[in-house]
MILUMDREN-160751 format. One record per residue (C-alpha): residue number from 1; residue in one letter; x, y, z. Coordinates in steps of 0.02 Angstrom, whole numbers, plus 50000, padded with zeros to 5 digits. Example, Ala and Ser with C-alpha at 12.3 -4.5 7.8 and 13.67 -1.06 7.14 Angstrom:
REM MILUMDREN-160751
+---------+--------+-------+-------+-------+
: drenvex : drenke :    px :    py :    pz :
+---------+--------+-------+-------+-------+
:       1 :      a : 50615 : 49775 : 50390 :
:       2 :      s : 50684 : 49947 : 50357 :
+---------+--------+-------+-------+-------+
REM end
This chain:
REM MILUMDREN-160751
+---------+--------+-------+-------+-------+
: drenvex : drenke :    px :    py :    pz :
+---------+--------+-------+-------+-------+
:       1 :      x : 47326 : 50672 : 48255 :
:       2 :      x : 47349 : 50711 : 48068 :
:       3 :      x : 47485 : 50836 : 48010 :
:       4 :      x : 47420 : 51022 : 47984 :
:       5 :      x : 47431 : 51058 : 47812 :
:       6 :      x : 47597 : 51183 : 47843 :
:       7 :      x : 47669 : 51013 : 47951 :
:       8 :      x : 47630 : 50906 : 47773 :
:       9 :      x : 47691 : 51031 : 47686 :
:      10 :      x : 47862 : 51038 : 47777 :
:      11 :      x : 47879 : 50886 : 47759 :
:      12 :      x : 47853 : 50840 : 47600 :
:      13 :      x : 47975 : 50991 : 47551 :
:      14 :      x : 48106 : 50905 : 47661 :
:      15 :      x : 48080 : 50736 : 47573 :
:      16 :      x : 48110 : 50806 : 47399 :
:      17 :      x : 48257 : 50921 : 47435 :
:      18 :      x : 48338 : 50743 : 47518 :
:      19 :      x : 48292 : 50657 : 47363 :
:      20 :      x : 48358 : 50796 : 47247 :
:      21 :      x : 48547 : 50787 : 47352 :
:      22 :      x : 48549 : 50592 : 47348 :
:      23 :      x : 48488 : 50565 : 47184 :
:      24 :      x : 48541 : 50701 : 47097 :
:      25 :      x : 48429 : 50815 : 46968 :
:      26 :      x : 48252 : 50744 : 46945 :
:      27 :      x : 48110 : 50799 : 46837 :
:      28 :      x : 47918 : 50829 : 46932 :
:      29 :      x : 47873 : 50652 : 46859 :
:      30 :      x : 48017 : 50540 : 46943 :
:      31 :      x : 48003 : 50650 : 47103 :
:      32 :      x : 47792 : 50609 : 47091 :
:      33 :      x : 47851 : 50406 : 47078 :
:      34 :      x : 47975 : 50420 : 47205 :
:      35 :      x : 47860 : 50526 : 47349 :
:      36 :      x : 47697 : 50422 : 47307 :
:      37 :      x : 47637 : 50614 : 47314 :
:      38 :      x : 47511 : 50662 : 47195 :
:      39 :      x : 47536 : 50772 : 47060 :
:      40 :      x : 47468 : 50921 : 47102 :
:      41 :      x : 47553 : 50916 : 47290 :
:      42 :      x : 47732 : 50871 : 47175 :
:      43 :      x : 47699 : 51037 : 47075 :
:      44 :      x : 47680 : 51150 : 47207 :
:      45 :      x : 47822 : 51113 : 47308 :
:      46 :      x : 47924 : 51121 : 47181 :
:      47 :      x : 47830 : 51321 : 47154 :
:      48 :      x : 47881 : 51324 : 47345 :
:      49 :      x : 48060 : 51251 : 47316 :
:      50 :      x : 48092 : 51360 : 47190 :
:      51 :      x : 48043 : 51526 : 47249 :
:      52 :      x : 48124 : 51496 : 47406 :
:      53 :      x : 48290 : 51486 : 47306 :
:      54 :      x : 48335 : 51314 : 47345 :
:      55 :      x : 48271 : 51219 : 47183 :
:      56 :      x : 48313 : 51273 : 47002 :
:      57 :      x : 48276 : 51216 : 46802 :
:      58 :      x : 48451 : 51135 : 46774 :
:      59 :      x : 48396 : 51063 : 46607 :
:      60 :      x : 48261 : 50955 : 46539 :
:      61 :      x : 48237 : 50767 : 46493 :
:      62 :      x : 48299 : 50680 : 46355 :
:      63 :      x : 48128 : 50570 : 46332 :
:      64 :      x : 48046 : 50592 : 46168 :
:      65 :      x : 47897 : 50604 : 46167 :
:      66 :      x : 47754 : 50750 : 46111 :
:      67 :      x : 47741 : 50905 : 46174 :
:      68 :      x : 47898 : 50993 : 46269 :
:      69 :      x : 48016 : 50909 : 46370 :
:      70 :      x : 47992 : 50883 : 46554 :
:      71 :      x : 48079 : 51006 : 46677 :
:      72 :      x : 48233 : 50951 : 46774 :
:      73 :      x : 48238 : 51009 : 46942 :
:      74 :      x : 48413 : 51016 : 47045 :
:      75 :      x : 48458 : 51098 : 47218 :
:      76 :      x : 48532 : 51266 : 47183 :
:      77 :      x : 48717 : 51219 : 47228 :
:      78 :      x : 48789 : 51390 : 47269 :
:      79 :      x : 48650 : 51417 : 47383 :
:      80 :      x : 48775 : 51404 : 47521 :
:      81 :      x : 48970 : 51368 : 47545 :
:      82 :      x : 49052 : 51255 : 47650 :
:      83 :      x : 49217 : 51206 : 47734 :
:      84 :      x : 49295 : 51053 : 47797 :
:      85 :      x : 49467 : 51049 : 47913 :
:      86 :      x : 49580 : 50911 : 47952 :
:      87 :      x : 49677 : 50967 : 48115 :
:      88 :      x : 49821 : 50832 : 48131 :
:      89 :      x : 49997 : 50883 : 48253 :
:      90 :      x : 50063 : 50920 : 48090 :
:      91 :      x : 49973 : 51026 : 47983 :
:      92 :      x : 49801 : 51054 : 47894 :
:      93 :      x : 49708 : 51017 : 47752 :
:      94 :      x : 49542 : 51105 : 47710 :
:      95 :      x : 49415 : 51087 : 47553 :
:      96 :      x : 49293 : 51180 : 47506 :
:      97 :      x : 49144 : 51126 : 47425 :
:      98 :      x : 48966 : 51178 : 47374 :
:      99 :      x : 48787 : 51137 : 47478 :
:     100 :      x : 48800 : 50966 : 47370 :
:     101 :      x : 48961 : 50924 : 47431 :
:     102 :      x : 49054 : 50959 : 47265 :
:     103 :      x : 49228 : 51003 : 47284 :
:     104 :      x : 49272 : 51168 : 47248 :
:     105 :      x : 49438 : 51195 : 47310 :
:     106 :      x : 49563 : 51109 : 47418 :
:     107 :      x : 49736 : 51149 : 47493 :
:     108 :      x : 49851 : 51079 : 47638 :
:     109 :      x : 49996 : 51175 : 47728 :
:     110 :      x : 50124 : 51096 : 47871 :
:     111 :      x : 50109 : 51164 : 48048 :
:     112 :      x : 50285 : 51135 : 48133 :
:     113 :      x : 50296 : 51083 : 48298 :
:     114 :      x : 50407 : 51247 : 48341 :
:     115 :      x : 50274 : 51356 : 48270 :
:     116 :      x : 50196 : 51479 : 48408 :
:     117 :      x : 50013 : 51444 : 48451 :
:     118 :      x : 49982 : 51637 : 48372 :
:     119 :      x : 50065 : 51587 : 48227 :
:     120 :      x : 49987 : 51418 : 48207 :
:     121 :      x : 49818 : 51489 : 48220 :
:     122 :      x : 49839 : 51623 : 48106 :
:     123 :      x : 49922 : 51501 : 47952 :
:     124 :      x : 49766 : 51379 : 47979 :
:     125 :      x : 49636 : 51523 : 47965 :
:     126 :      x : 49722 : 51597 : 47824 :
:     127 :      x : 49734 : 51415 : 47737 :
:     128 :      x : 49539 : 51411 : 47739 :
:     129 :      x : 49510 : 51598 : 47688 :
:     130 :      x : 49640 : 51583 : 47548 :
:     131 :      x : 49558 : 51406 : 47495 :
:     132 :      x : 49360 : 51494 : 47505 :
:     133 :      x : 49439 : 51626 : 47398 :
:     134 :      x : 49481 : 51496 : 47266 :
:     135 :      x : 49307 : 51417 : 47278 :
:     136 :      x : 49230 : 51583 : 47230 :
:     137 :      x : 49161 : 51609 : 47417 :
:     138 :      x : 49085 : 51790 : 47415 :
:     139 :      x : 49171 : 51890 : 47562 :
:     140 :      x : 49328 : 51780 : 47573 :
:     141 :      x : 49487 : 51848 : 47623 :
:     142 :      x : 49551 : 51958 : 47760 :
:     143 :      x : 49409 : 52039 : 47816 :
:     144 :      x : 49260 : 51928 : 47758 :
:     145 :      x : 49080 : 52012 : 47717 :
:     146 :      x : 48952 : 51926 : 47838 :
:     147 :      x : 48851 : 51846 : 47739 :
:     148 :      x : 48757 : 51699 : 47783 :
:     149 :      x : 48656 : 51608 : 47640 :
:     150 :      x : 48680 : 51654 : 47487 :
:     151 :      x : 48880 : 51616 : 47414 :
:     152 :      x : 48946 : 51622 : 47598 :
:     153 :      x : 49044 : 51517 : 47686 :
:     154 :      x : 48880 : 51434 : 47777 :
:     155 :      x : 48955 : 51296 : 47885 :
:     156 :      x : 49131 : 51252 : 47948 :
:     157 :      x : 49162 : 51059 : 47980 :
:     158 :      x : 49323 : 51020 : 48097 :
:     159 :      x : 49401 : 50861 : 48127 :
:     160 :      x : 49541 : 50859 : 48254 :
:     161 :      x : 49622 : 50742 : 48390 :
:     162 :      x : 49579 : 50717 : 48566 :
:     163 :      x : 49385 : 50727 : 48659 :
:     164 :      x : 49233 : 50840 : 48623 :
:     165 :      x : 49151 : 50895 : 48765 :
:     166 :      x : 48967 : 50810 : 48725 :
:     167 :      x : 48898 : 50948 : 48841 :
:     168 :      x : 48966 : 51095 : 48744 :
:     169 :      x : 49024 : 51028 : 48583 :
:     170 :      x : 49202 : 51122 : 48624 :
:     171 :      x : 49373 : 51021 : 48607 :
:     172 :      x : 49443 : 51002 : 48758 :
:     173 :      x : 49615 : 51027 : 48829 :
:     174 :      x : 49723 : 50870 : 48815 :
:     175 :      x : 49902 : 50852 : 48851 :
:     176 :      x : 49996 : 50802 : 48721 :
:     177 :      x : 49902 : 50886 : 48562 :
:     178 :      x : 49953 : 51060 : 48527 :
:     179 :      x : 49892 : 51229 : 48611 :
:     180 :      x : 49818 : 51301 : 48446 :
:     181 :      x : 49703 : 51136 : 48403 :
:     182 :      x : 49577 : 51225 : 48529 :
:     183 :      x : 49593 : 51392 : 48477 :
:     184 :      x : 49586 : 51367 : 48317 :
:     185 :      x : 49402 : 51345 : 48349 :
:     186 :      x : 49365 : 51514 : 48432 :
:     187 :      x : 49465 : 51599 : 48306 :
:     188 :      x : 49392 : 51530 : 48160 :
:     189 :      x : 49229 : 51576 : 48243 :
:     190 :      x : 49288 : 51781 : 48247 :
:     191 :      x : 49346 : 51778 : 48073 :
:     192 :      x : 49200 : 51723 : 48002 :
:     193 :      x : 49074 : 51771 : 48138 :
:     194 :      x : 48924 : 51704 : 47995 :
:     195 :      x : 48969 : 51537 : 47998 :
:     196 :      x : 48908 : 51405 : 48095 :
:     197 :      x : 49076 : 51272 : 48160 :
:     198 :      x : 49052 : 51094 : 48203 :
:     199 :      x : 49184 : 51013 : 48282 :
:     200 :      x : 49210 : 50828 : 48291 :
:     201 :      x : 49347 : 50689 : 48335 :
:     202 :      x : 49436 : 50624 : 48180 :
:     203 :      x : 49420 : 50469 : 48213 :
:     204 :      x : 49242 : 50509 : 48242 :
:     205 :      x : 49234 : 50584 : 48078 :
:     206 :      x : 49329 : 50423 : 47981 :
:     207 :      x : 49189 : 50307 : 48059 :
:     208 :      x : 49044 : 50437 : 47983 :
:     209 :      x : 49130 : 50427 : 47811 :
:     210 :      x : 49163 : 50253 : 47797 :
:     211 :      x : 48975 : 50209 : 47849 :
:     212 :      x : 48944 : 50349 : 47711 :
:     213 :      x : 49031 : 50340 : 47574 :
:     214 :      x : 49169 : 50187 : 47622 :
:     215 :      x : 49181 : 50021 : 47650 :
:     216 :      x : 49061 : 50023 : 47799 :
:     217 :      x : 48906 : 50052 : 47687 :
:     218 :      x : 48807 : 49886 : 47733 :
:     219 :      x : 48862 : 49910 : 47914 :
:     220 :      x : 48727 : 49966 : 48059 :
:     221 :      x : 48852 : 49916 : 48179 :
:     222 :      x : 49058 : 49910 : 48180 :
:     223 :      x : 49207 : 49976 : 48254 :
:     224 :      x : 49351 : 50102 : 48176 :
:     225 :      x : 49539 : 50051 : 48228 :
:     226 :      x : 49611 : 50229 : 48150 :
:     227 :      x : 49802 : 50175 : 48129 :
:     228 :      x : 49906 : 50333 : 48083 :
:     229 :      x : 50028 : 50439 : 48164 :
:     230 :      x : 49944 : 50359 : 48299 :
:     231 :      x : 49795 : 50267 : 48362 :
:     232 :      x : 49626 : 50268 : 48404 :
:     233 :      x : 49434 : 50205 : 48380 :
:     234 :      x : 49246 : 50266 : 48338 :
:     235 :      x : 49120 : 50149 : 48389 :
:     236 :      x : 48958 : 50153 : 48284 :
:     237 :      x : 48782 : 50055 : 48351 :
:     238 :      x : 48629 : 50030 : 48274 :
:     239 :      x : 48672 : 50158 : 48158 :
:     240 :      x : 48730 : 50283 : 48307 :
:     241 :      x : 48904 : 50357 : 48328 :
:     242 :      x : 48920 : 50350 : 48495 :
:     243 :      x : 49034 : 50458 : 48613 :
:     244 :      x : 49033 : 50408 : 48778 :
:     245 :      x : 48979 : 50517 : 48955 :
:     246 :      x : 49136 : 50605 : 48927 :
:     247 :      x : 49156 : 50609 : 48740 :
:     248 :      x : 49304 : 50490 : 48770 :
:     249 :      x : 49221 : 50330 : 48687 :
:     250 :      x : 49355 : 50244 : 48555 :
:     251 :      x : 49527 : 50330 : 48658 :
:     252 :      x : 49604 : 50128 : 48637 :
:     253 :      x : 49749 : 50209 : 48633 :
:     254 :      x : 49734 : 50201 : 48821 :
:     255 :      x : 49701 : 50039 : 48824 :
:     256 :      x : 49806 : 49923 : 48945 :
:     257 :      x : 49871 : 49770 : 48838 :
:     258 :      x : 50003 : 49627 : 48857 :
:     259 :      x : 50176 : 49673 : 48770 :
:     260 :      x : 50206 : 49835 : 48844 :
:     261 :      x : 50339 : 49877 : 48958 :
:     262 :      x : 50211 : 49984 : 49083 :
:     263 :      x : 50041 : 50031 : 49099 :
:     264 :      x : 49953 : 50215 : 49016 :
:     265 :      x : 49906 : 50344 : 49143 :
:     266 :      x : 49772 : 50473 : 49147 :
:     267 :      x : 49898 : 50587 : 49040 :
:     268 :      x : 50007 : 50478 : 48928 :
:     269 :      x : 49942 : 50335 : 48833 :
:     270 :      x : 50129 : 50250 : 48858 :
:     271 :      x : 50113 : 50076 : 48891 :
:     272 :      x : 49954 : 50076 : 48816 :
:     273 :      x : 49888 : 49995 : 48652 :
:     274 :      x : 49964 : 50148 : 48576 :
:     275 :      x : 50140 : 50088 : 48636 :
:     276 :      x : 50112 : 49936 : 48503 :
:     277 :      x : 50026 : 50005 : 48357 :
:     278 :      x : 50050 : 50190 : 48333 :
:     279 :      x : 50170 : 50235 : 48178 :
:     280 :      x : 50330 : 50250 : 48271 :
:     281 :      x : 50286 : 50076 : 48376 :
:     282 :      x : 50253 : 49999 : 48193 :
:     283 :      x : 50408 : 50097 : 48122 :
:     284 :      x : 50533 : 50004 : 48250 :
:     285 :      x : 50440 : 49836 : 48236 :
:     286 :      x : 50467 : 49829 : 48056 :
:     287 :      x : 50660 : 49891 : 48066 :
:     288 :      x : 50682 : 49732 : 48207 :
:     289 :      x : 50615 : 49614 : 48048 :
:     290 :      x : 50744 : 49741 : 47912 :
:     291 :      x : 50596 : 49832 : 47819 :
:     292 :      x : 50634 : 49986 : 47759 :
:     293 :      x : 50534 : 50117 : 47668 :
:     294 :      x : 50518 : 50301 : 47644 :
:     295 :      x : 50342 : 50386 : 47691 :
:     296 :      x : 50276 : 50492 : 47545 :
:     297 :      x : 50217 : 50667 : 47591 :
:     298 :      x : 50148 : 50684 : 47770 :
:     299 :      x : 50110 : 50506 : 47778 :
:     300 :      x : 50131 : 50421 : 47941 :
:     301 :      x : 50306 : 50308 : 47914 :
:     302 :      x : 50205 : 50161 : 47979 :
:     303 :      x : 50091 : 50155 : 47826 :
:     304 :      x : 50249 : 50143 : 47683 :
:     305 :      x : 50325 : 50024 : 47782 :
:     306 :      x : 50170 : 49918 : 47788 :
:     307 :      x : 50160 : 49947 : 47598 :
:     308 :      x : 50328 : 49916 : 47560 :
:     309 :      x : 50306 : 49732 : 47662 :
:     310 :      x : 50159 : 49701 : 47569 :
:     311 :      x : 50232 : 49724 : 47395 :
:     312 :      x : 50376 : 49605 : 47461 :
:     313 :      x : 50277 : 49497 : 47519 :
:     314 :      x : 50380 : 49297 : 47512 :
:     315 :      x : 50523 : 49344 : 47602 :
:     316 :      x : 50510 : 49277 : 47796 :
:     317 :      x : 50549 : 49481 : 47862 :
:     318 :      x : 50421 : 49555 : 47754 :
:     319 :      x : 50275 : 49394 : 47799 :
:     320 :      x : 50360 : 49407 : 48009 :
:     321 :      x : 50338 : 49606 : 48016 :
:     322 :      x : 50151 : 49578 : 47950 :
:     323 :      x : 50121 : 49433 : 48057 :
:     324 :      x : 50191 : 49519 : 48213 :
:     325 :      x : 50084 : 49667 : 48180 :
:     326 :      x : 49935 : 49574 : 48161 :
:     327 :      x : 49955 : 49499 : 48310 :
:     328 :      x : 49968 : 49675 : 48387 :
:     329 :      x : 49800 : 49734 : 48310 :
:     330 :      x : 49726 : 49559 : 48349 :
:     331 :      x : 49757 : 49622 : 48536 :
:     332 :      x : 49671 : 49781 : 48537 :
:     333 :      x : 49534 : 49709 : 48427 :
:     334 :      x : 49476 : 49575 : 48526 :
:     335 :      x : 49475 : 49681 : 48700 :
:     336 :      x : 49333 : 49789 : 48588 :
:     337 :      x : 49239 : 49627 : 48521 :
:     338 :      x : 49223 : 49560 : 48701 :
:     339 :      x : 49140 : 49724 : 48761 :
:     340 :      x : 49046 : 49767 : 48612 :
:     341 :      x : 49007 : 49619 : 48488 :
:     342 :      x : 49007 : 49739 : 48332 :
:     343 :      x : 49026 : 49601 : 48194 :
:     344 :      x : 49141 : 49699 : 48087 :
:     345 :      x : 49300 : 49789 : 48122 :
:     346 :      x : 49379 : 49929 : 48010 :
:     347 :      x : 49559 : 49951 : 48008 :
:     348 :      x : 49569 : 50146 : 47948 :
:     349 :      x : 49686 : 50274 : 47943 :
:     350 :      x : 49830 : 50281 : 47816 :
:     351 :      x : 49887 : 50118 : 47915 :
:     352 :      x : 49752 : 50021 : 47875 :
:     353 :      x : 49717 : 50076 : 47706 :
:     354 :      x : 49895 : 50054 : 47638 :
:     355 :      x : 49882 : 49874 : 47733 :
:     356 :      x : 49727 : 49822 : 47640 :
:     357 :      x : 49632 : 49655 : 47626 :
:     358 :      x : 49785 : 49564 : 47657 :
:     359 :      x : 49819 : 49636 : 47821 :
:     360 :      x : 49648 : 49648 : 47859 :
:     361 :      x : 49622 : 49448 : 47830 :
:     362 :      x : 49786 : 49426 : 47949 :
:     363 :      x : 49702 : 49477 : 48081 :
:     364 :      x : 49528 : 49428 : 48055 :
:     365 :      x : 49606 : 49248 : 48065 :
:     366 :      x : 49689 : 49277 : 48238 :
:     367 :      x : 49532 : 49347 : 48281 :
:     368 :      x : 49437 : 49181 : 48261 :
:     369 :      x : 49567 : 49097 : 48369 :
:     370 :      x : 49557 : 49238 : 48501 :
:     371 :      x : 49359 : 49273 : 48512 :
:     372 :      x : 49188 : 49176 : 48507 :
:     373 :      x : 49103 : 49318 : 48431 :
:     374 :      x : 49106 : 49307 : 48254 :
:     375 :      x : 49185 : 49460 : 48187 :
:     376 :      x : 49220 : 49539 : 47998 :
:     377 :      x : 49390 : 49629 : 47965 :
:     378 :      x : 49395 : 49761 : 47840 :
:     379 :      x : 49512 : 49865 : 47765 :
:     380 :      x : 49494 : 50053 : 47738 :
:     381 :      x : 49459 : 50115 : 47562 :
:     382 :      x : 49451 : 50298 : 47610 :
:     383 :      x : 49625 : 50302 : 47723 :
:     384 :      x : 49682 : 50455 : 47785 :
:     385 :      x : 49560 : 50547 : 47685 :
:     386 :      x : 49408 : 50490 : 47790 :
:     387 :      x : 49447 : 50631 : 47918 :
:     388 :      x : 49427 : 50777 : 47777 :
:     389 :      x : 49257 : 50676 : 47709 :
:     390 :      x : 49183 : 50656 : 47872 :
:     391 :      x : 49201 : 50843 : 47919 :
:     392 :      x : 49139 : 50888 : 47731 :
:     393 :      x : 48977 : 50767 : 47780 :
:     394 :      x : 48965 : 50834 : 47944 :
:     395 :      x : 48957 : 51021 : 47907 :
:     396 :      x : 48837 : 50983 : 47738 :
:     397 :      x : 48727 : 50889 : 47846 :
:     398 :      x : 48709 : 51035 : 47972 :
:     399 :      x : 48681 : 51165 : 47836 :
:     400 :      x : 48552 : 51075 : 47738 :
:     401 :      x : 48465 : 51049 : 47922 :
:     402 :      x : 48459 : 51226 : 47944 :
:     403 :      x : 48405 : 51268 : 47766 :
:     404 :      x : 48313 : 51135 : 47698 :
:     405 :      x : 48203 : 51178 : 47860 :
:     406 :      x : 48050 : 51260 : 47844 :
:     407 :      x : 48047 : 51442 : 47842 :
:     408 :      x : 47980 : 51464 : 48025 :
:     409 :      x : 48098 : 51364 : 48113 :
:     410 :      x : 48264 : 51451 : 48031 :
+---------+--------+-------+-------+-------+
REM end
């Protein structure tokens, strides 16, 4: 059956607003050729658009020609605010950027591992109140006005280790990760009772951006390795992240492999894959082959080590330390390739990034003498920052749903 005219309508509303965030300001005529709409349909959904407070006149076109210049349309950016958070063991980082995803204001602080779980909490929701506050957030601070729409803080994107419950959307308790990672969440939630938070897996998150905005762009299908303070894997097919009945899909940290001195159990990922490629595994492989390095900042000390090799490279201990951990991430890579056949494998994290296309061809060549299925190694290009993007894309994804939505179904 054909759309009503308020179904056409919504839709074609939703079209431009899309094209207006990935193309950037247009003018009535290049949003006309880009539609196929007609003319008079363009015209009044951009009346709609604009009264609705989601379109503005940012400027006009250069084109000379007679008459006045055409009118250049643009979402109105401060329409709504929006937050990202990177929960790691060790601290947080949060931006804050506009509905178009511009970066308004960013900040990170260290969490110690002696810190309280009260404590904890309270530095990571002061972090993003004091960074909203920066960004020009209307109501930020202390005791934030509740205001949802126009200047507020709109949407809250989390990453954070360990598994979302795909029934609830809650982080779950897991041993190992620290008390206030879960309720960070609820208390987030009470301070700023307005806004809606999204909470994903970081690795999760890493996968989105790369397919984004990183070196995944052509990809449909691939696999994350993340490689940081330790280790882990999103799994993305036909275009789908996918999580798993539990939400535990890409825990290959868990994963039994050859080369461990015991097996993982349901509570510690010892003797797992973990056990040969997290950052302290990769920090005592490279000290048996005499690399040394200091990490800079919070870096994992896995990831200036592998840098540090890399910018060595000739010497038989710098080329043996890479070799030996490419055979290492040869193993875990080739148990995924057998199950899934993903063609192309990203090696993220601030591991993989600082290891690049030469570690990334290392083991893409023992892959080919290991597997059948021809598979693609890549390196990161967003690193450690891929966590903080993905949660930035997640939460302006869910507030343009809600707002670029039309008016009845808000």
């Amino acid at each position: 059956m054909p759309a009503s005219p308020s179904t056409a309508r919504a839709i074609n509303d939703r079209l431009a607003l899309r094209l207006l965030q990935q193309e950037g300001p247009l003018t009535a005529g290049r949003l006309k050729q880009l539609t196929g709409l007609s003319r008079p349909t363009v015209a009044d959904l951009v009346e709609r658009l604009t009264a609705s407070g989601l379109v503005t006149v940012v400027g006009e076109s250069g084109e000379q020609r007679r008459g006045p210049n055409a009118r250049v349309y643009g979402i109105v950016a401060d329409r709504a605010h929006l937050a990202a958070l990177d929960v790691r063991t060790e601290g947080v980082s949060v931006v804050v950027s506009d509905l178009v995803g511009h970066v308004l204001a960013e900040e990170s602080v260290p969490i110690g591992g002696d810190t309280g779980t009260g404590p904890a909490v309270e530095q990571a929701v002061a972090l993003v109140e004091r960074v909203a506050k920066a960004a020009g957030v209307r109501g930020a601070g202390p005791s934030p006005a509740r205001v949802r729409g126009w200047g507020g803080l709109h949407t809250v994107g989390i990453g954070a280790p360990g598994l979302i419950d795909p029934a609830t959307g809650e982080l779950r308790d897991s041993s190992g990760l620290p008390a206030w990672h879960r309720r960070l969440v609820a208390a987030l939630q009470e301070r700023l009772p307005e806004a809606r938070v999204l909470v994903e897996n970081e690795t999760n998150l890493a996968a989105l951006a790369e397919q984004r905005d990183g070196v995944a762009r052509d990809r449909d299908t691939f696999v994350l390795l993340w490689l940081g303070h330790g280790t882990g894997a999103a799994v993305v097919l036909d275009g789908a992240l996918r999580r798993g009945a539990s939400g535990g899909t890409g825990e290959i940290g868990f994963l039994p492999v050859p080369g461990t001195t015991s097996l993982p159990s349901a509570t510690d990922c010892g003797g797992g894959f973990h056990s040969l490629v997290g950052s302290a595994a990769i920090a005592e492989l490279a000290a048996q082959h005499g690399v040394q390095a200091r990490p800079e900042g919070y870096e994992p000390h896995a990831a200036a080590l592998v840098r540090k090799a890399l910018a060595t490279s000739g010497p038989a201990a710098a080329d043996g330390f890479l070799d030996a951990l490419a055979d290492r991430l040869a193993i875990g890579a080739a148990s995924v390739i057998a199950v899934l056949d993903p063609g192309c494998v990203v090696l993220g994290g601030e591991v993989g990034r600082a290891g690049g296309a030469a570690l990334a061809a290392r083991v893409e060549r023992r892959l080919v003498r290991m597997s059948p299925l021809p598979t693609e190694v890549r390196a990161s290009t967003l690193g450690g920052g891929a966590v903080l993007r993905g949660a930035l894309l997640t939460a302006r994804d869910g507030a343009q749903d809600e707002l670029f939505a039309p008016p009845s179904s808000r």
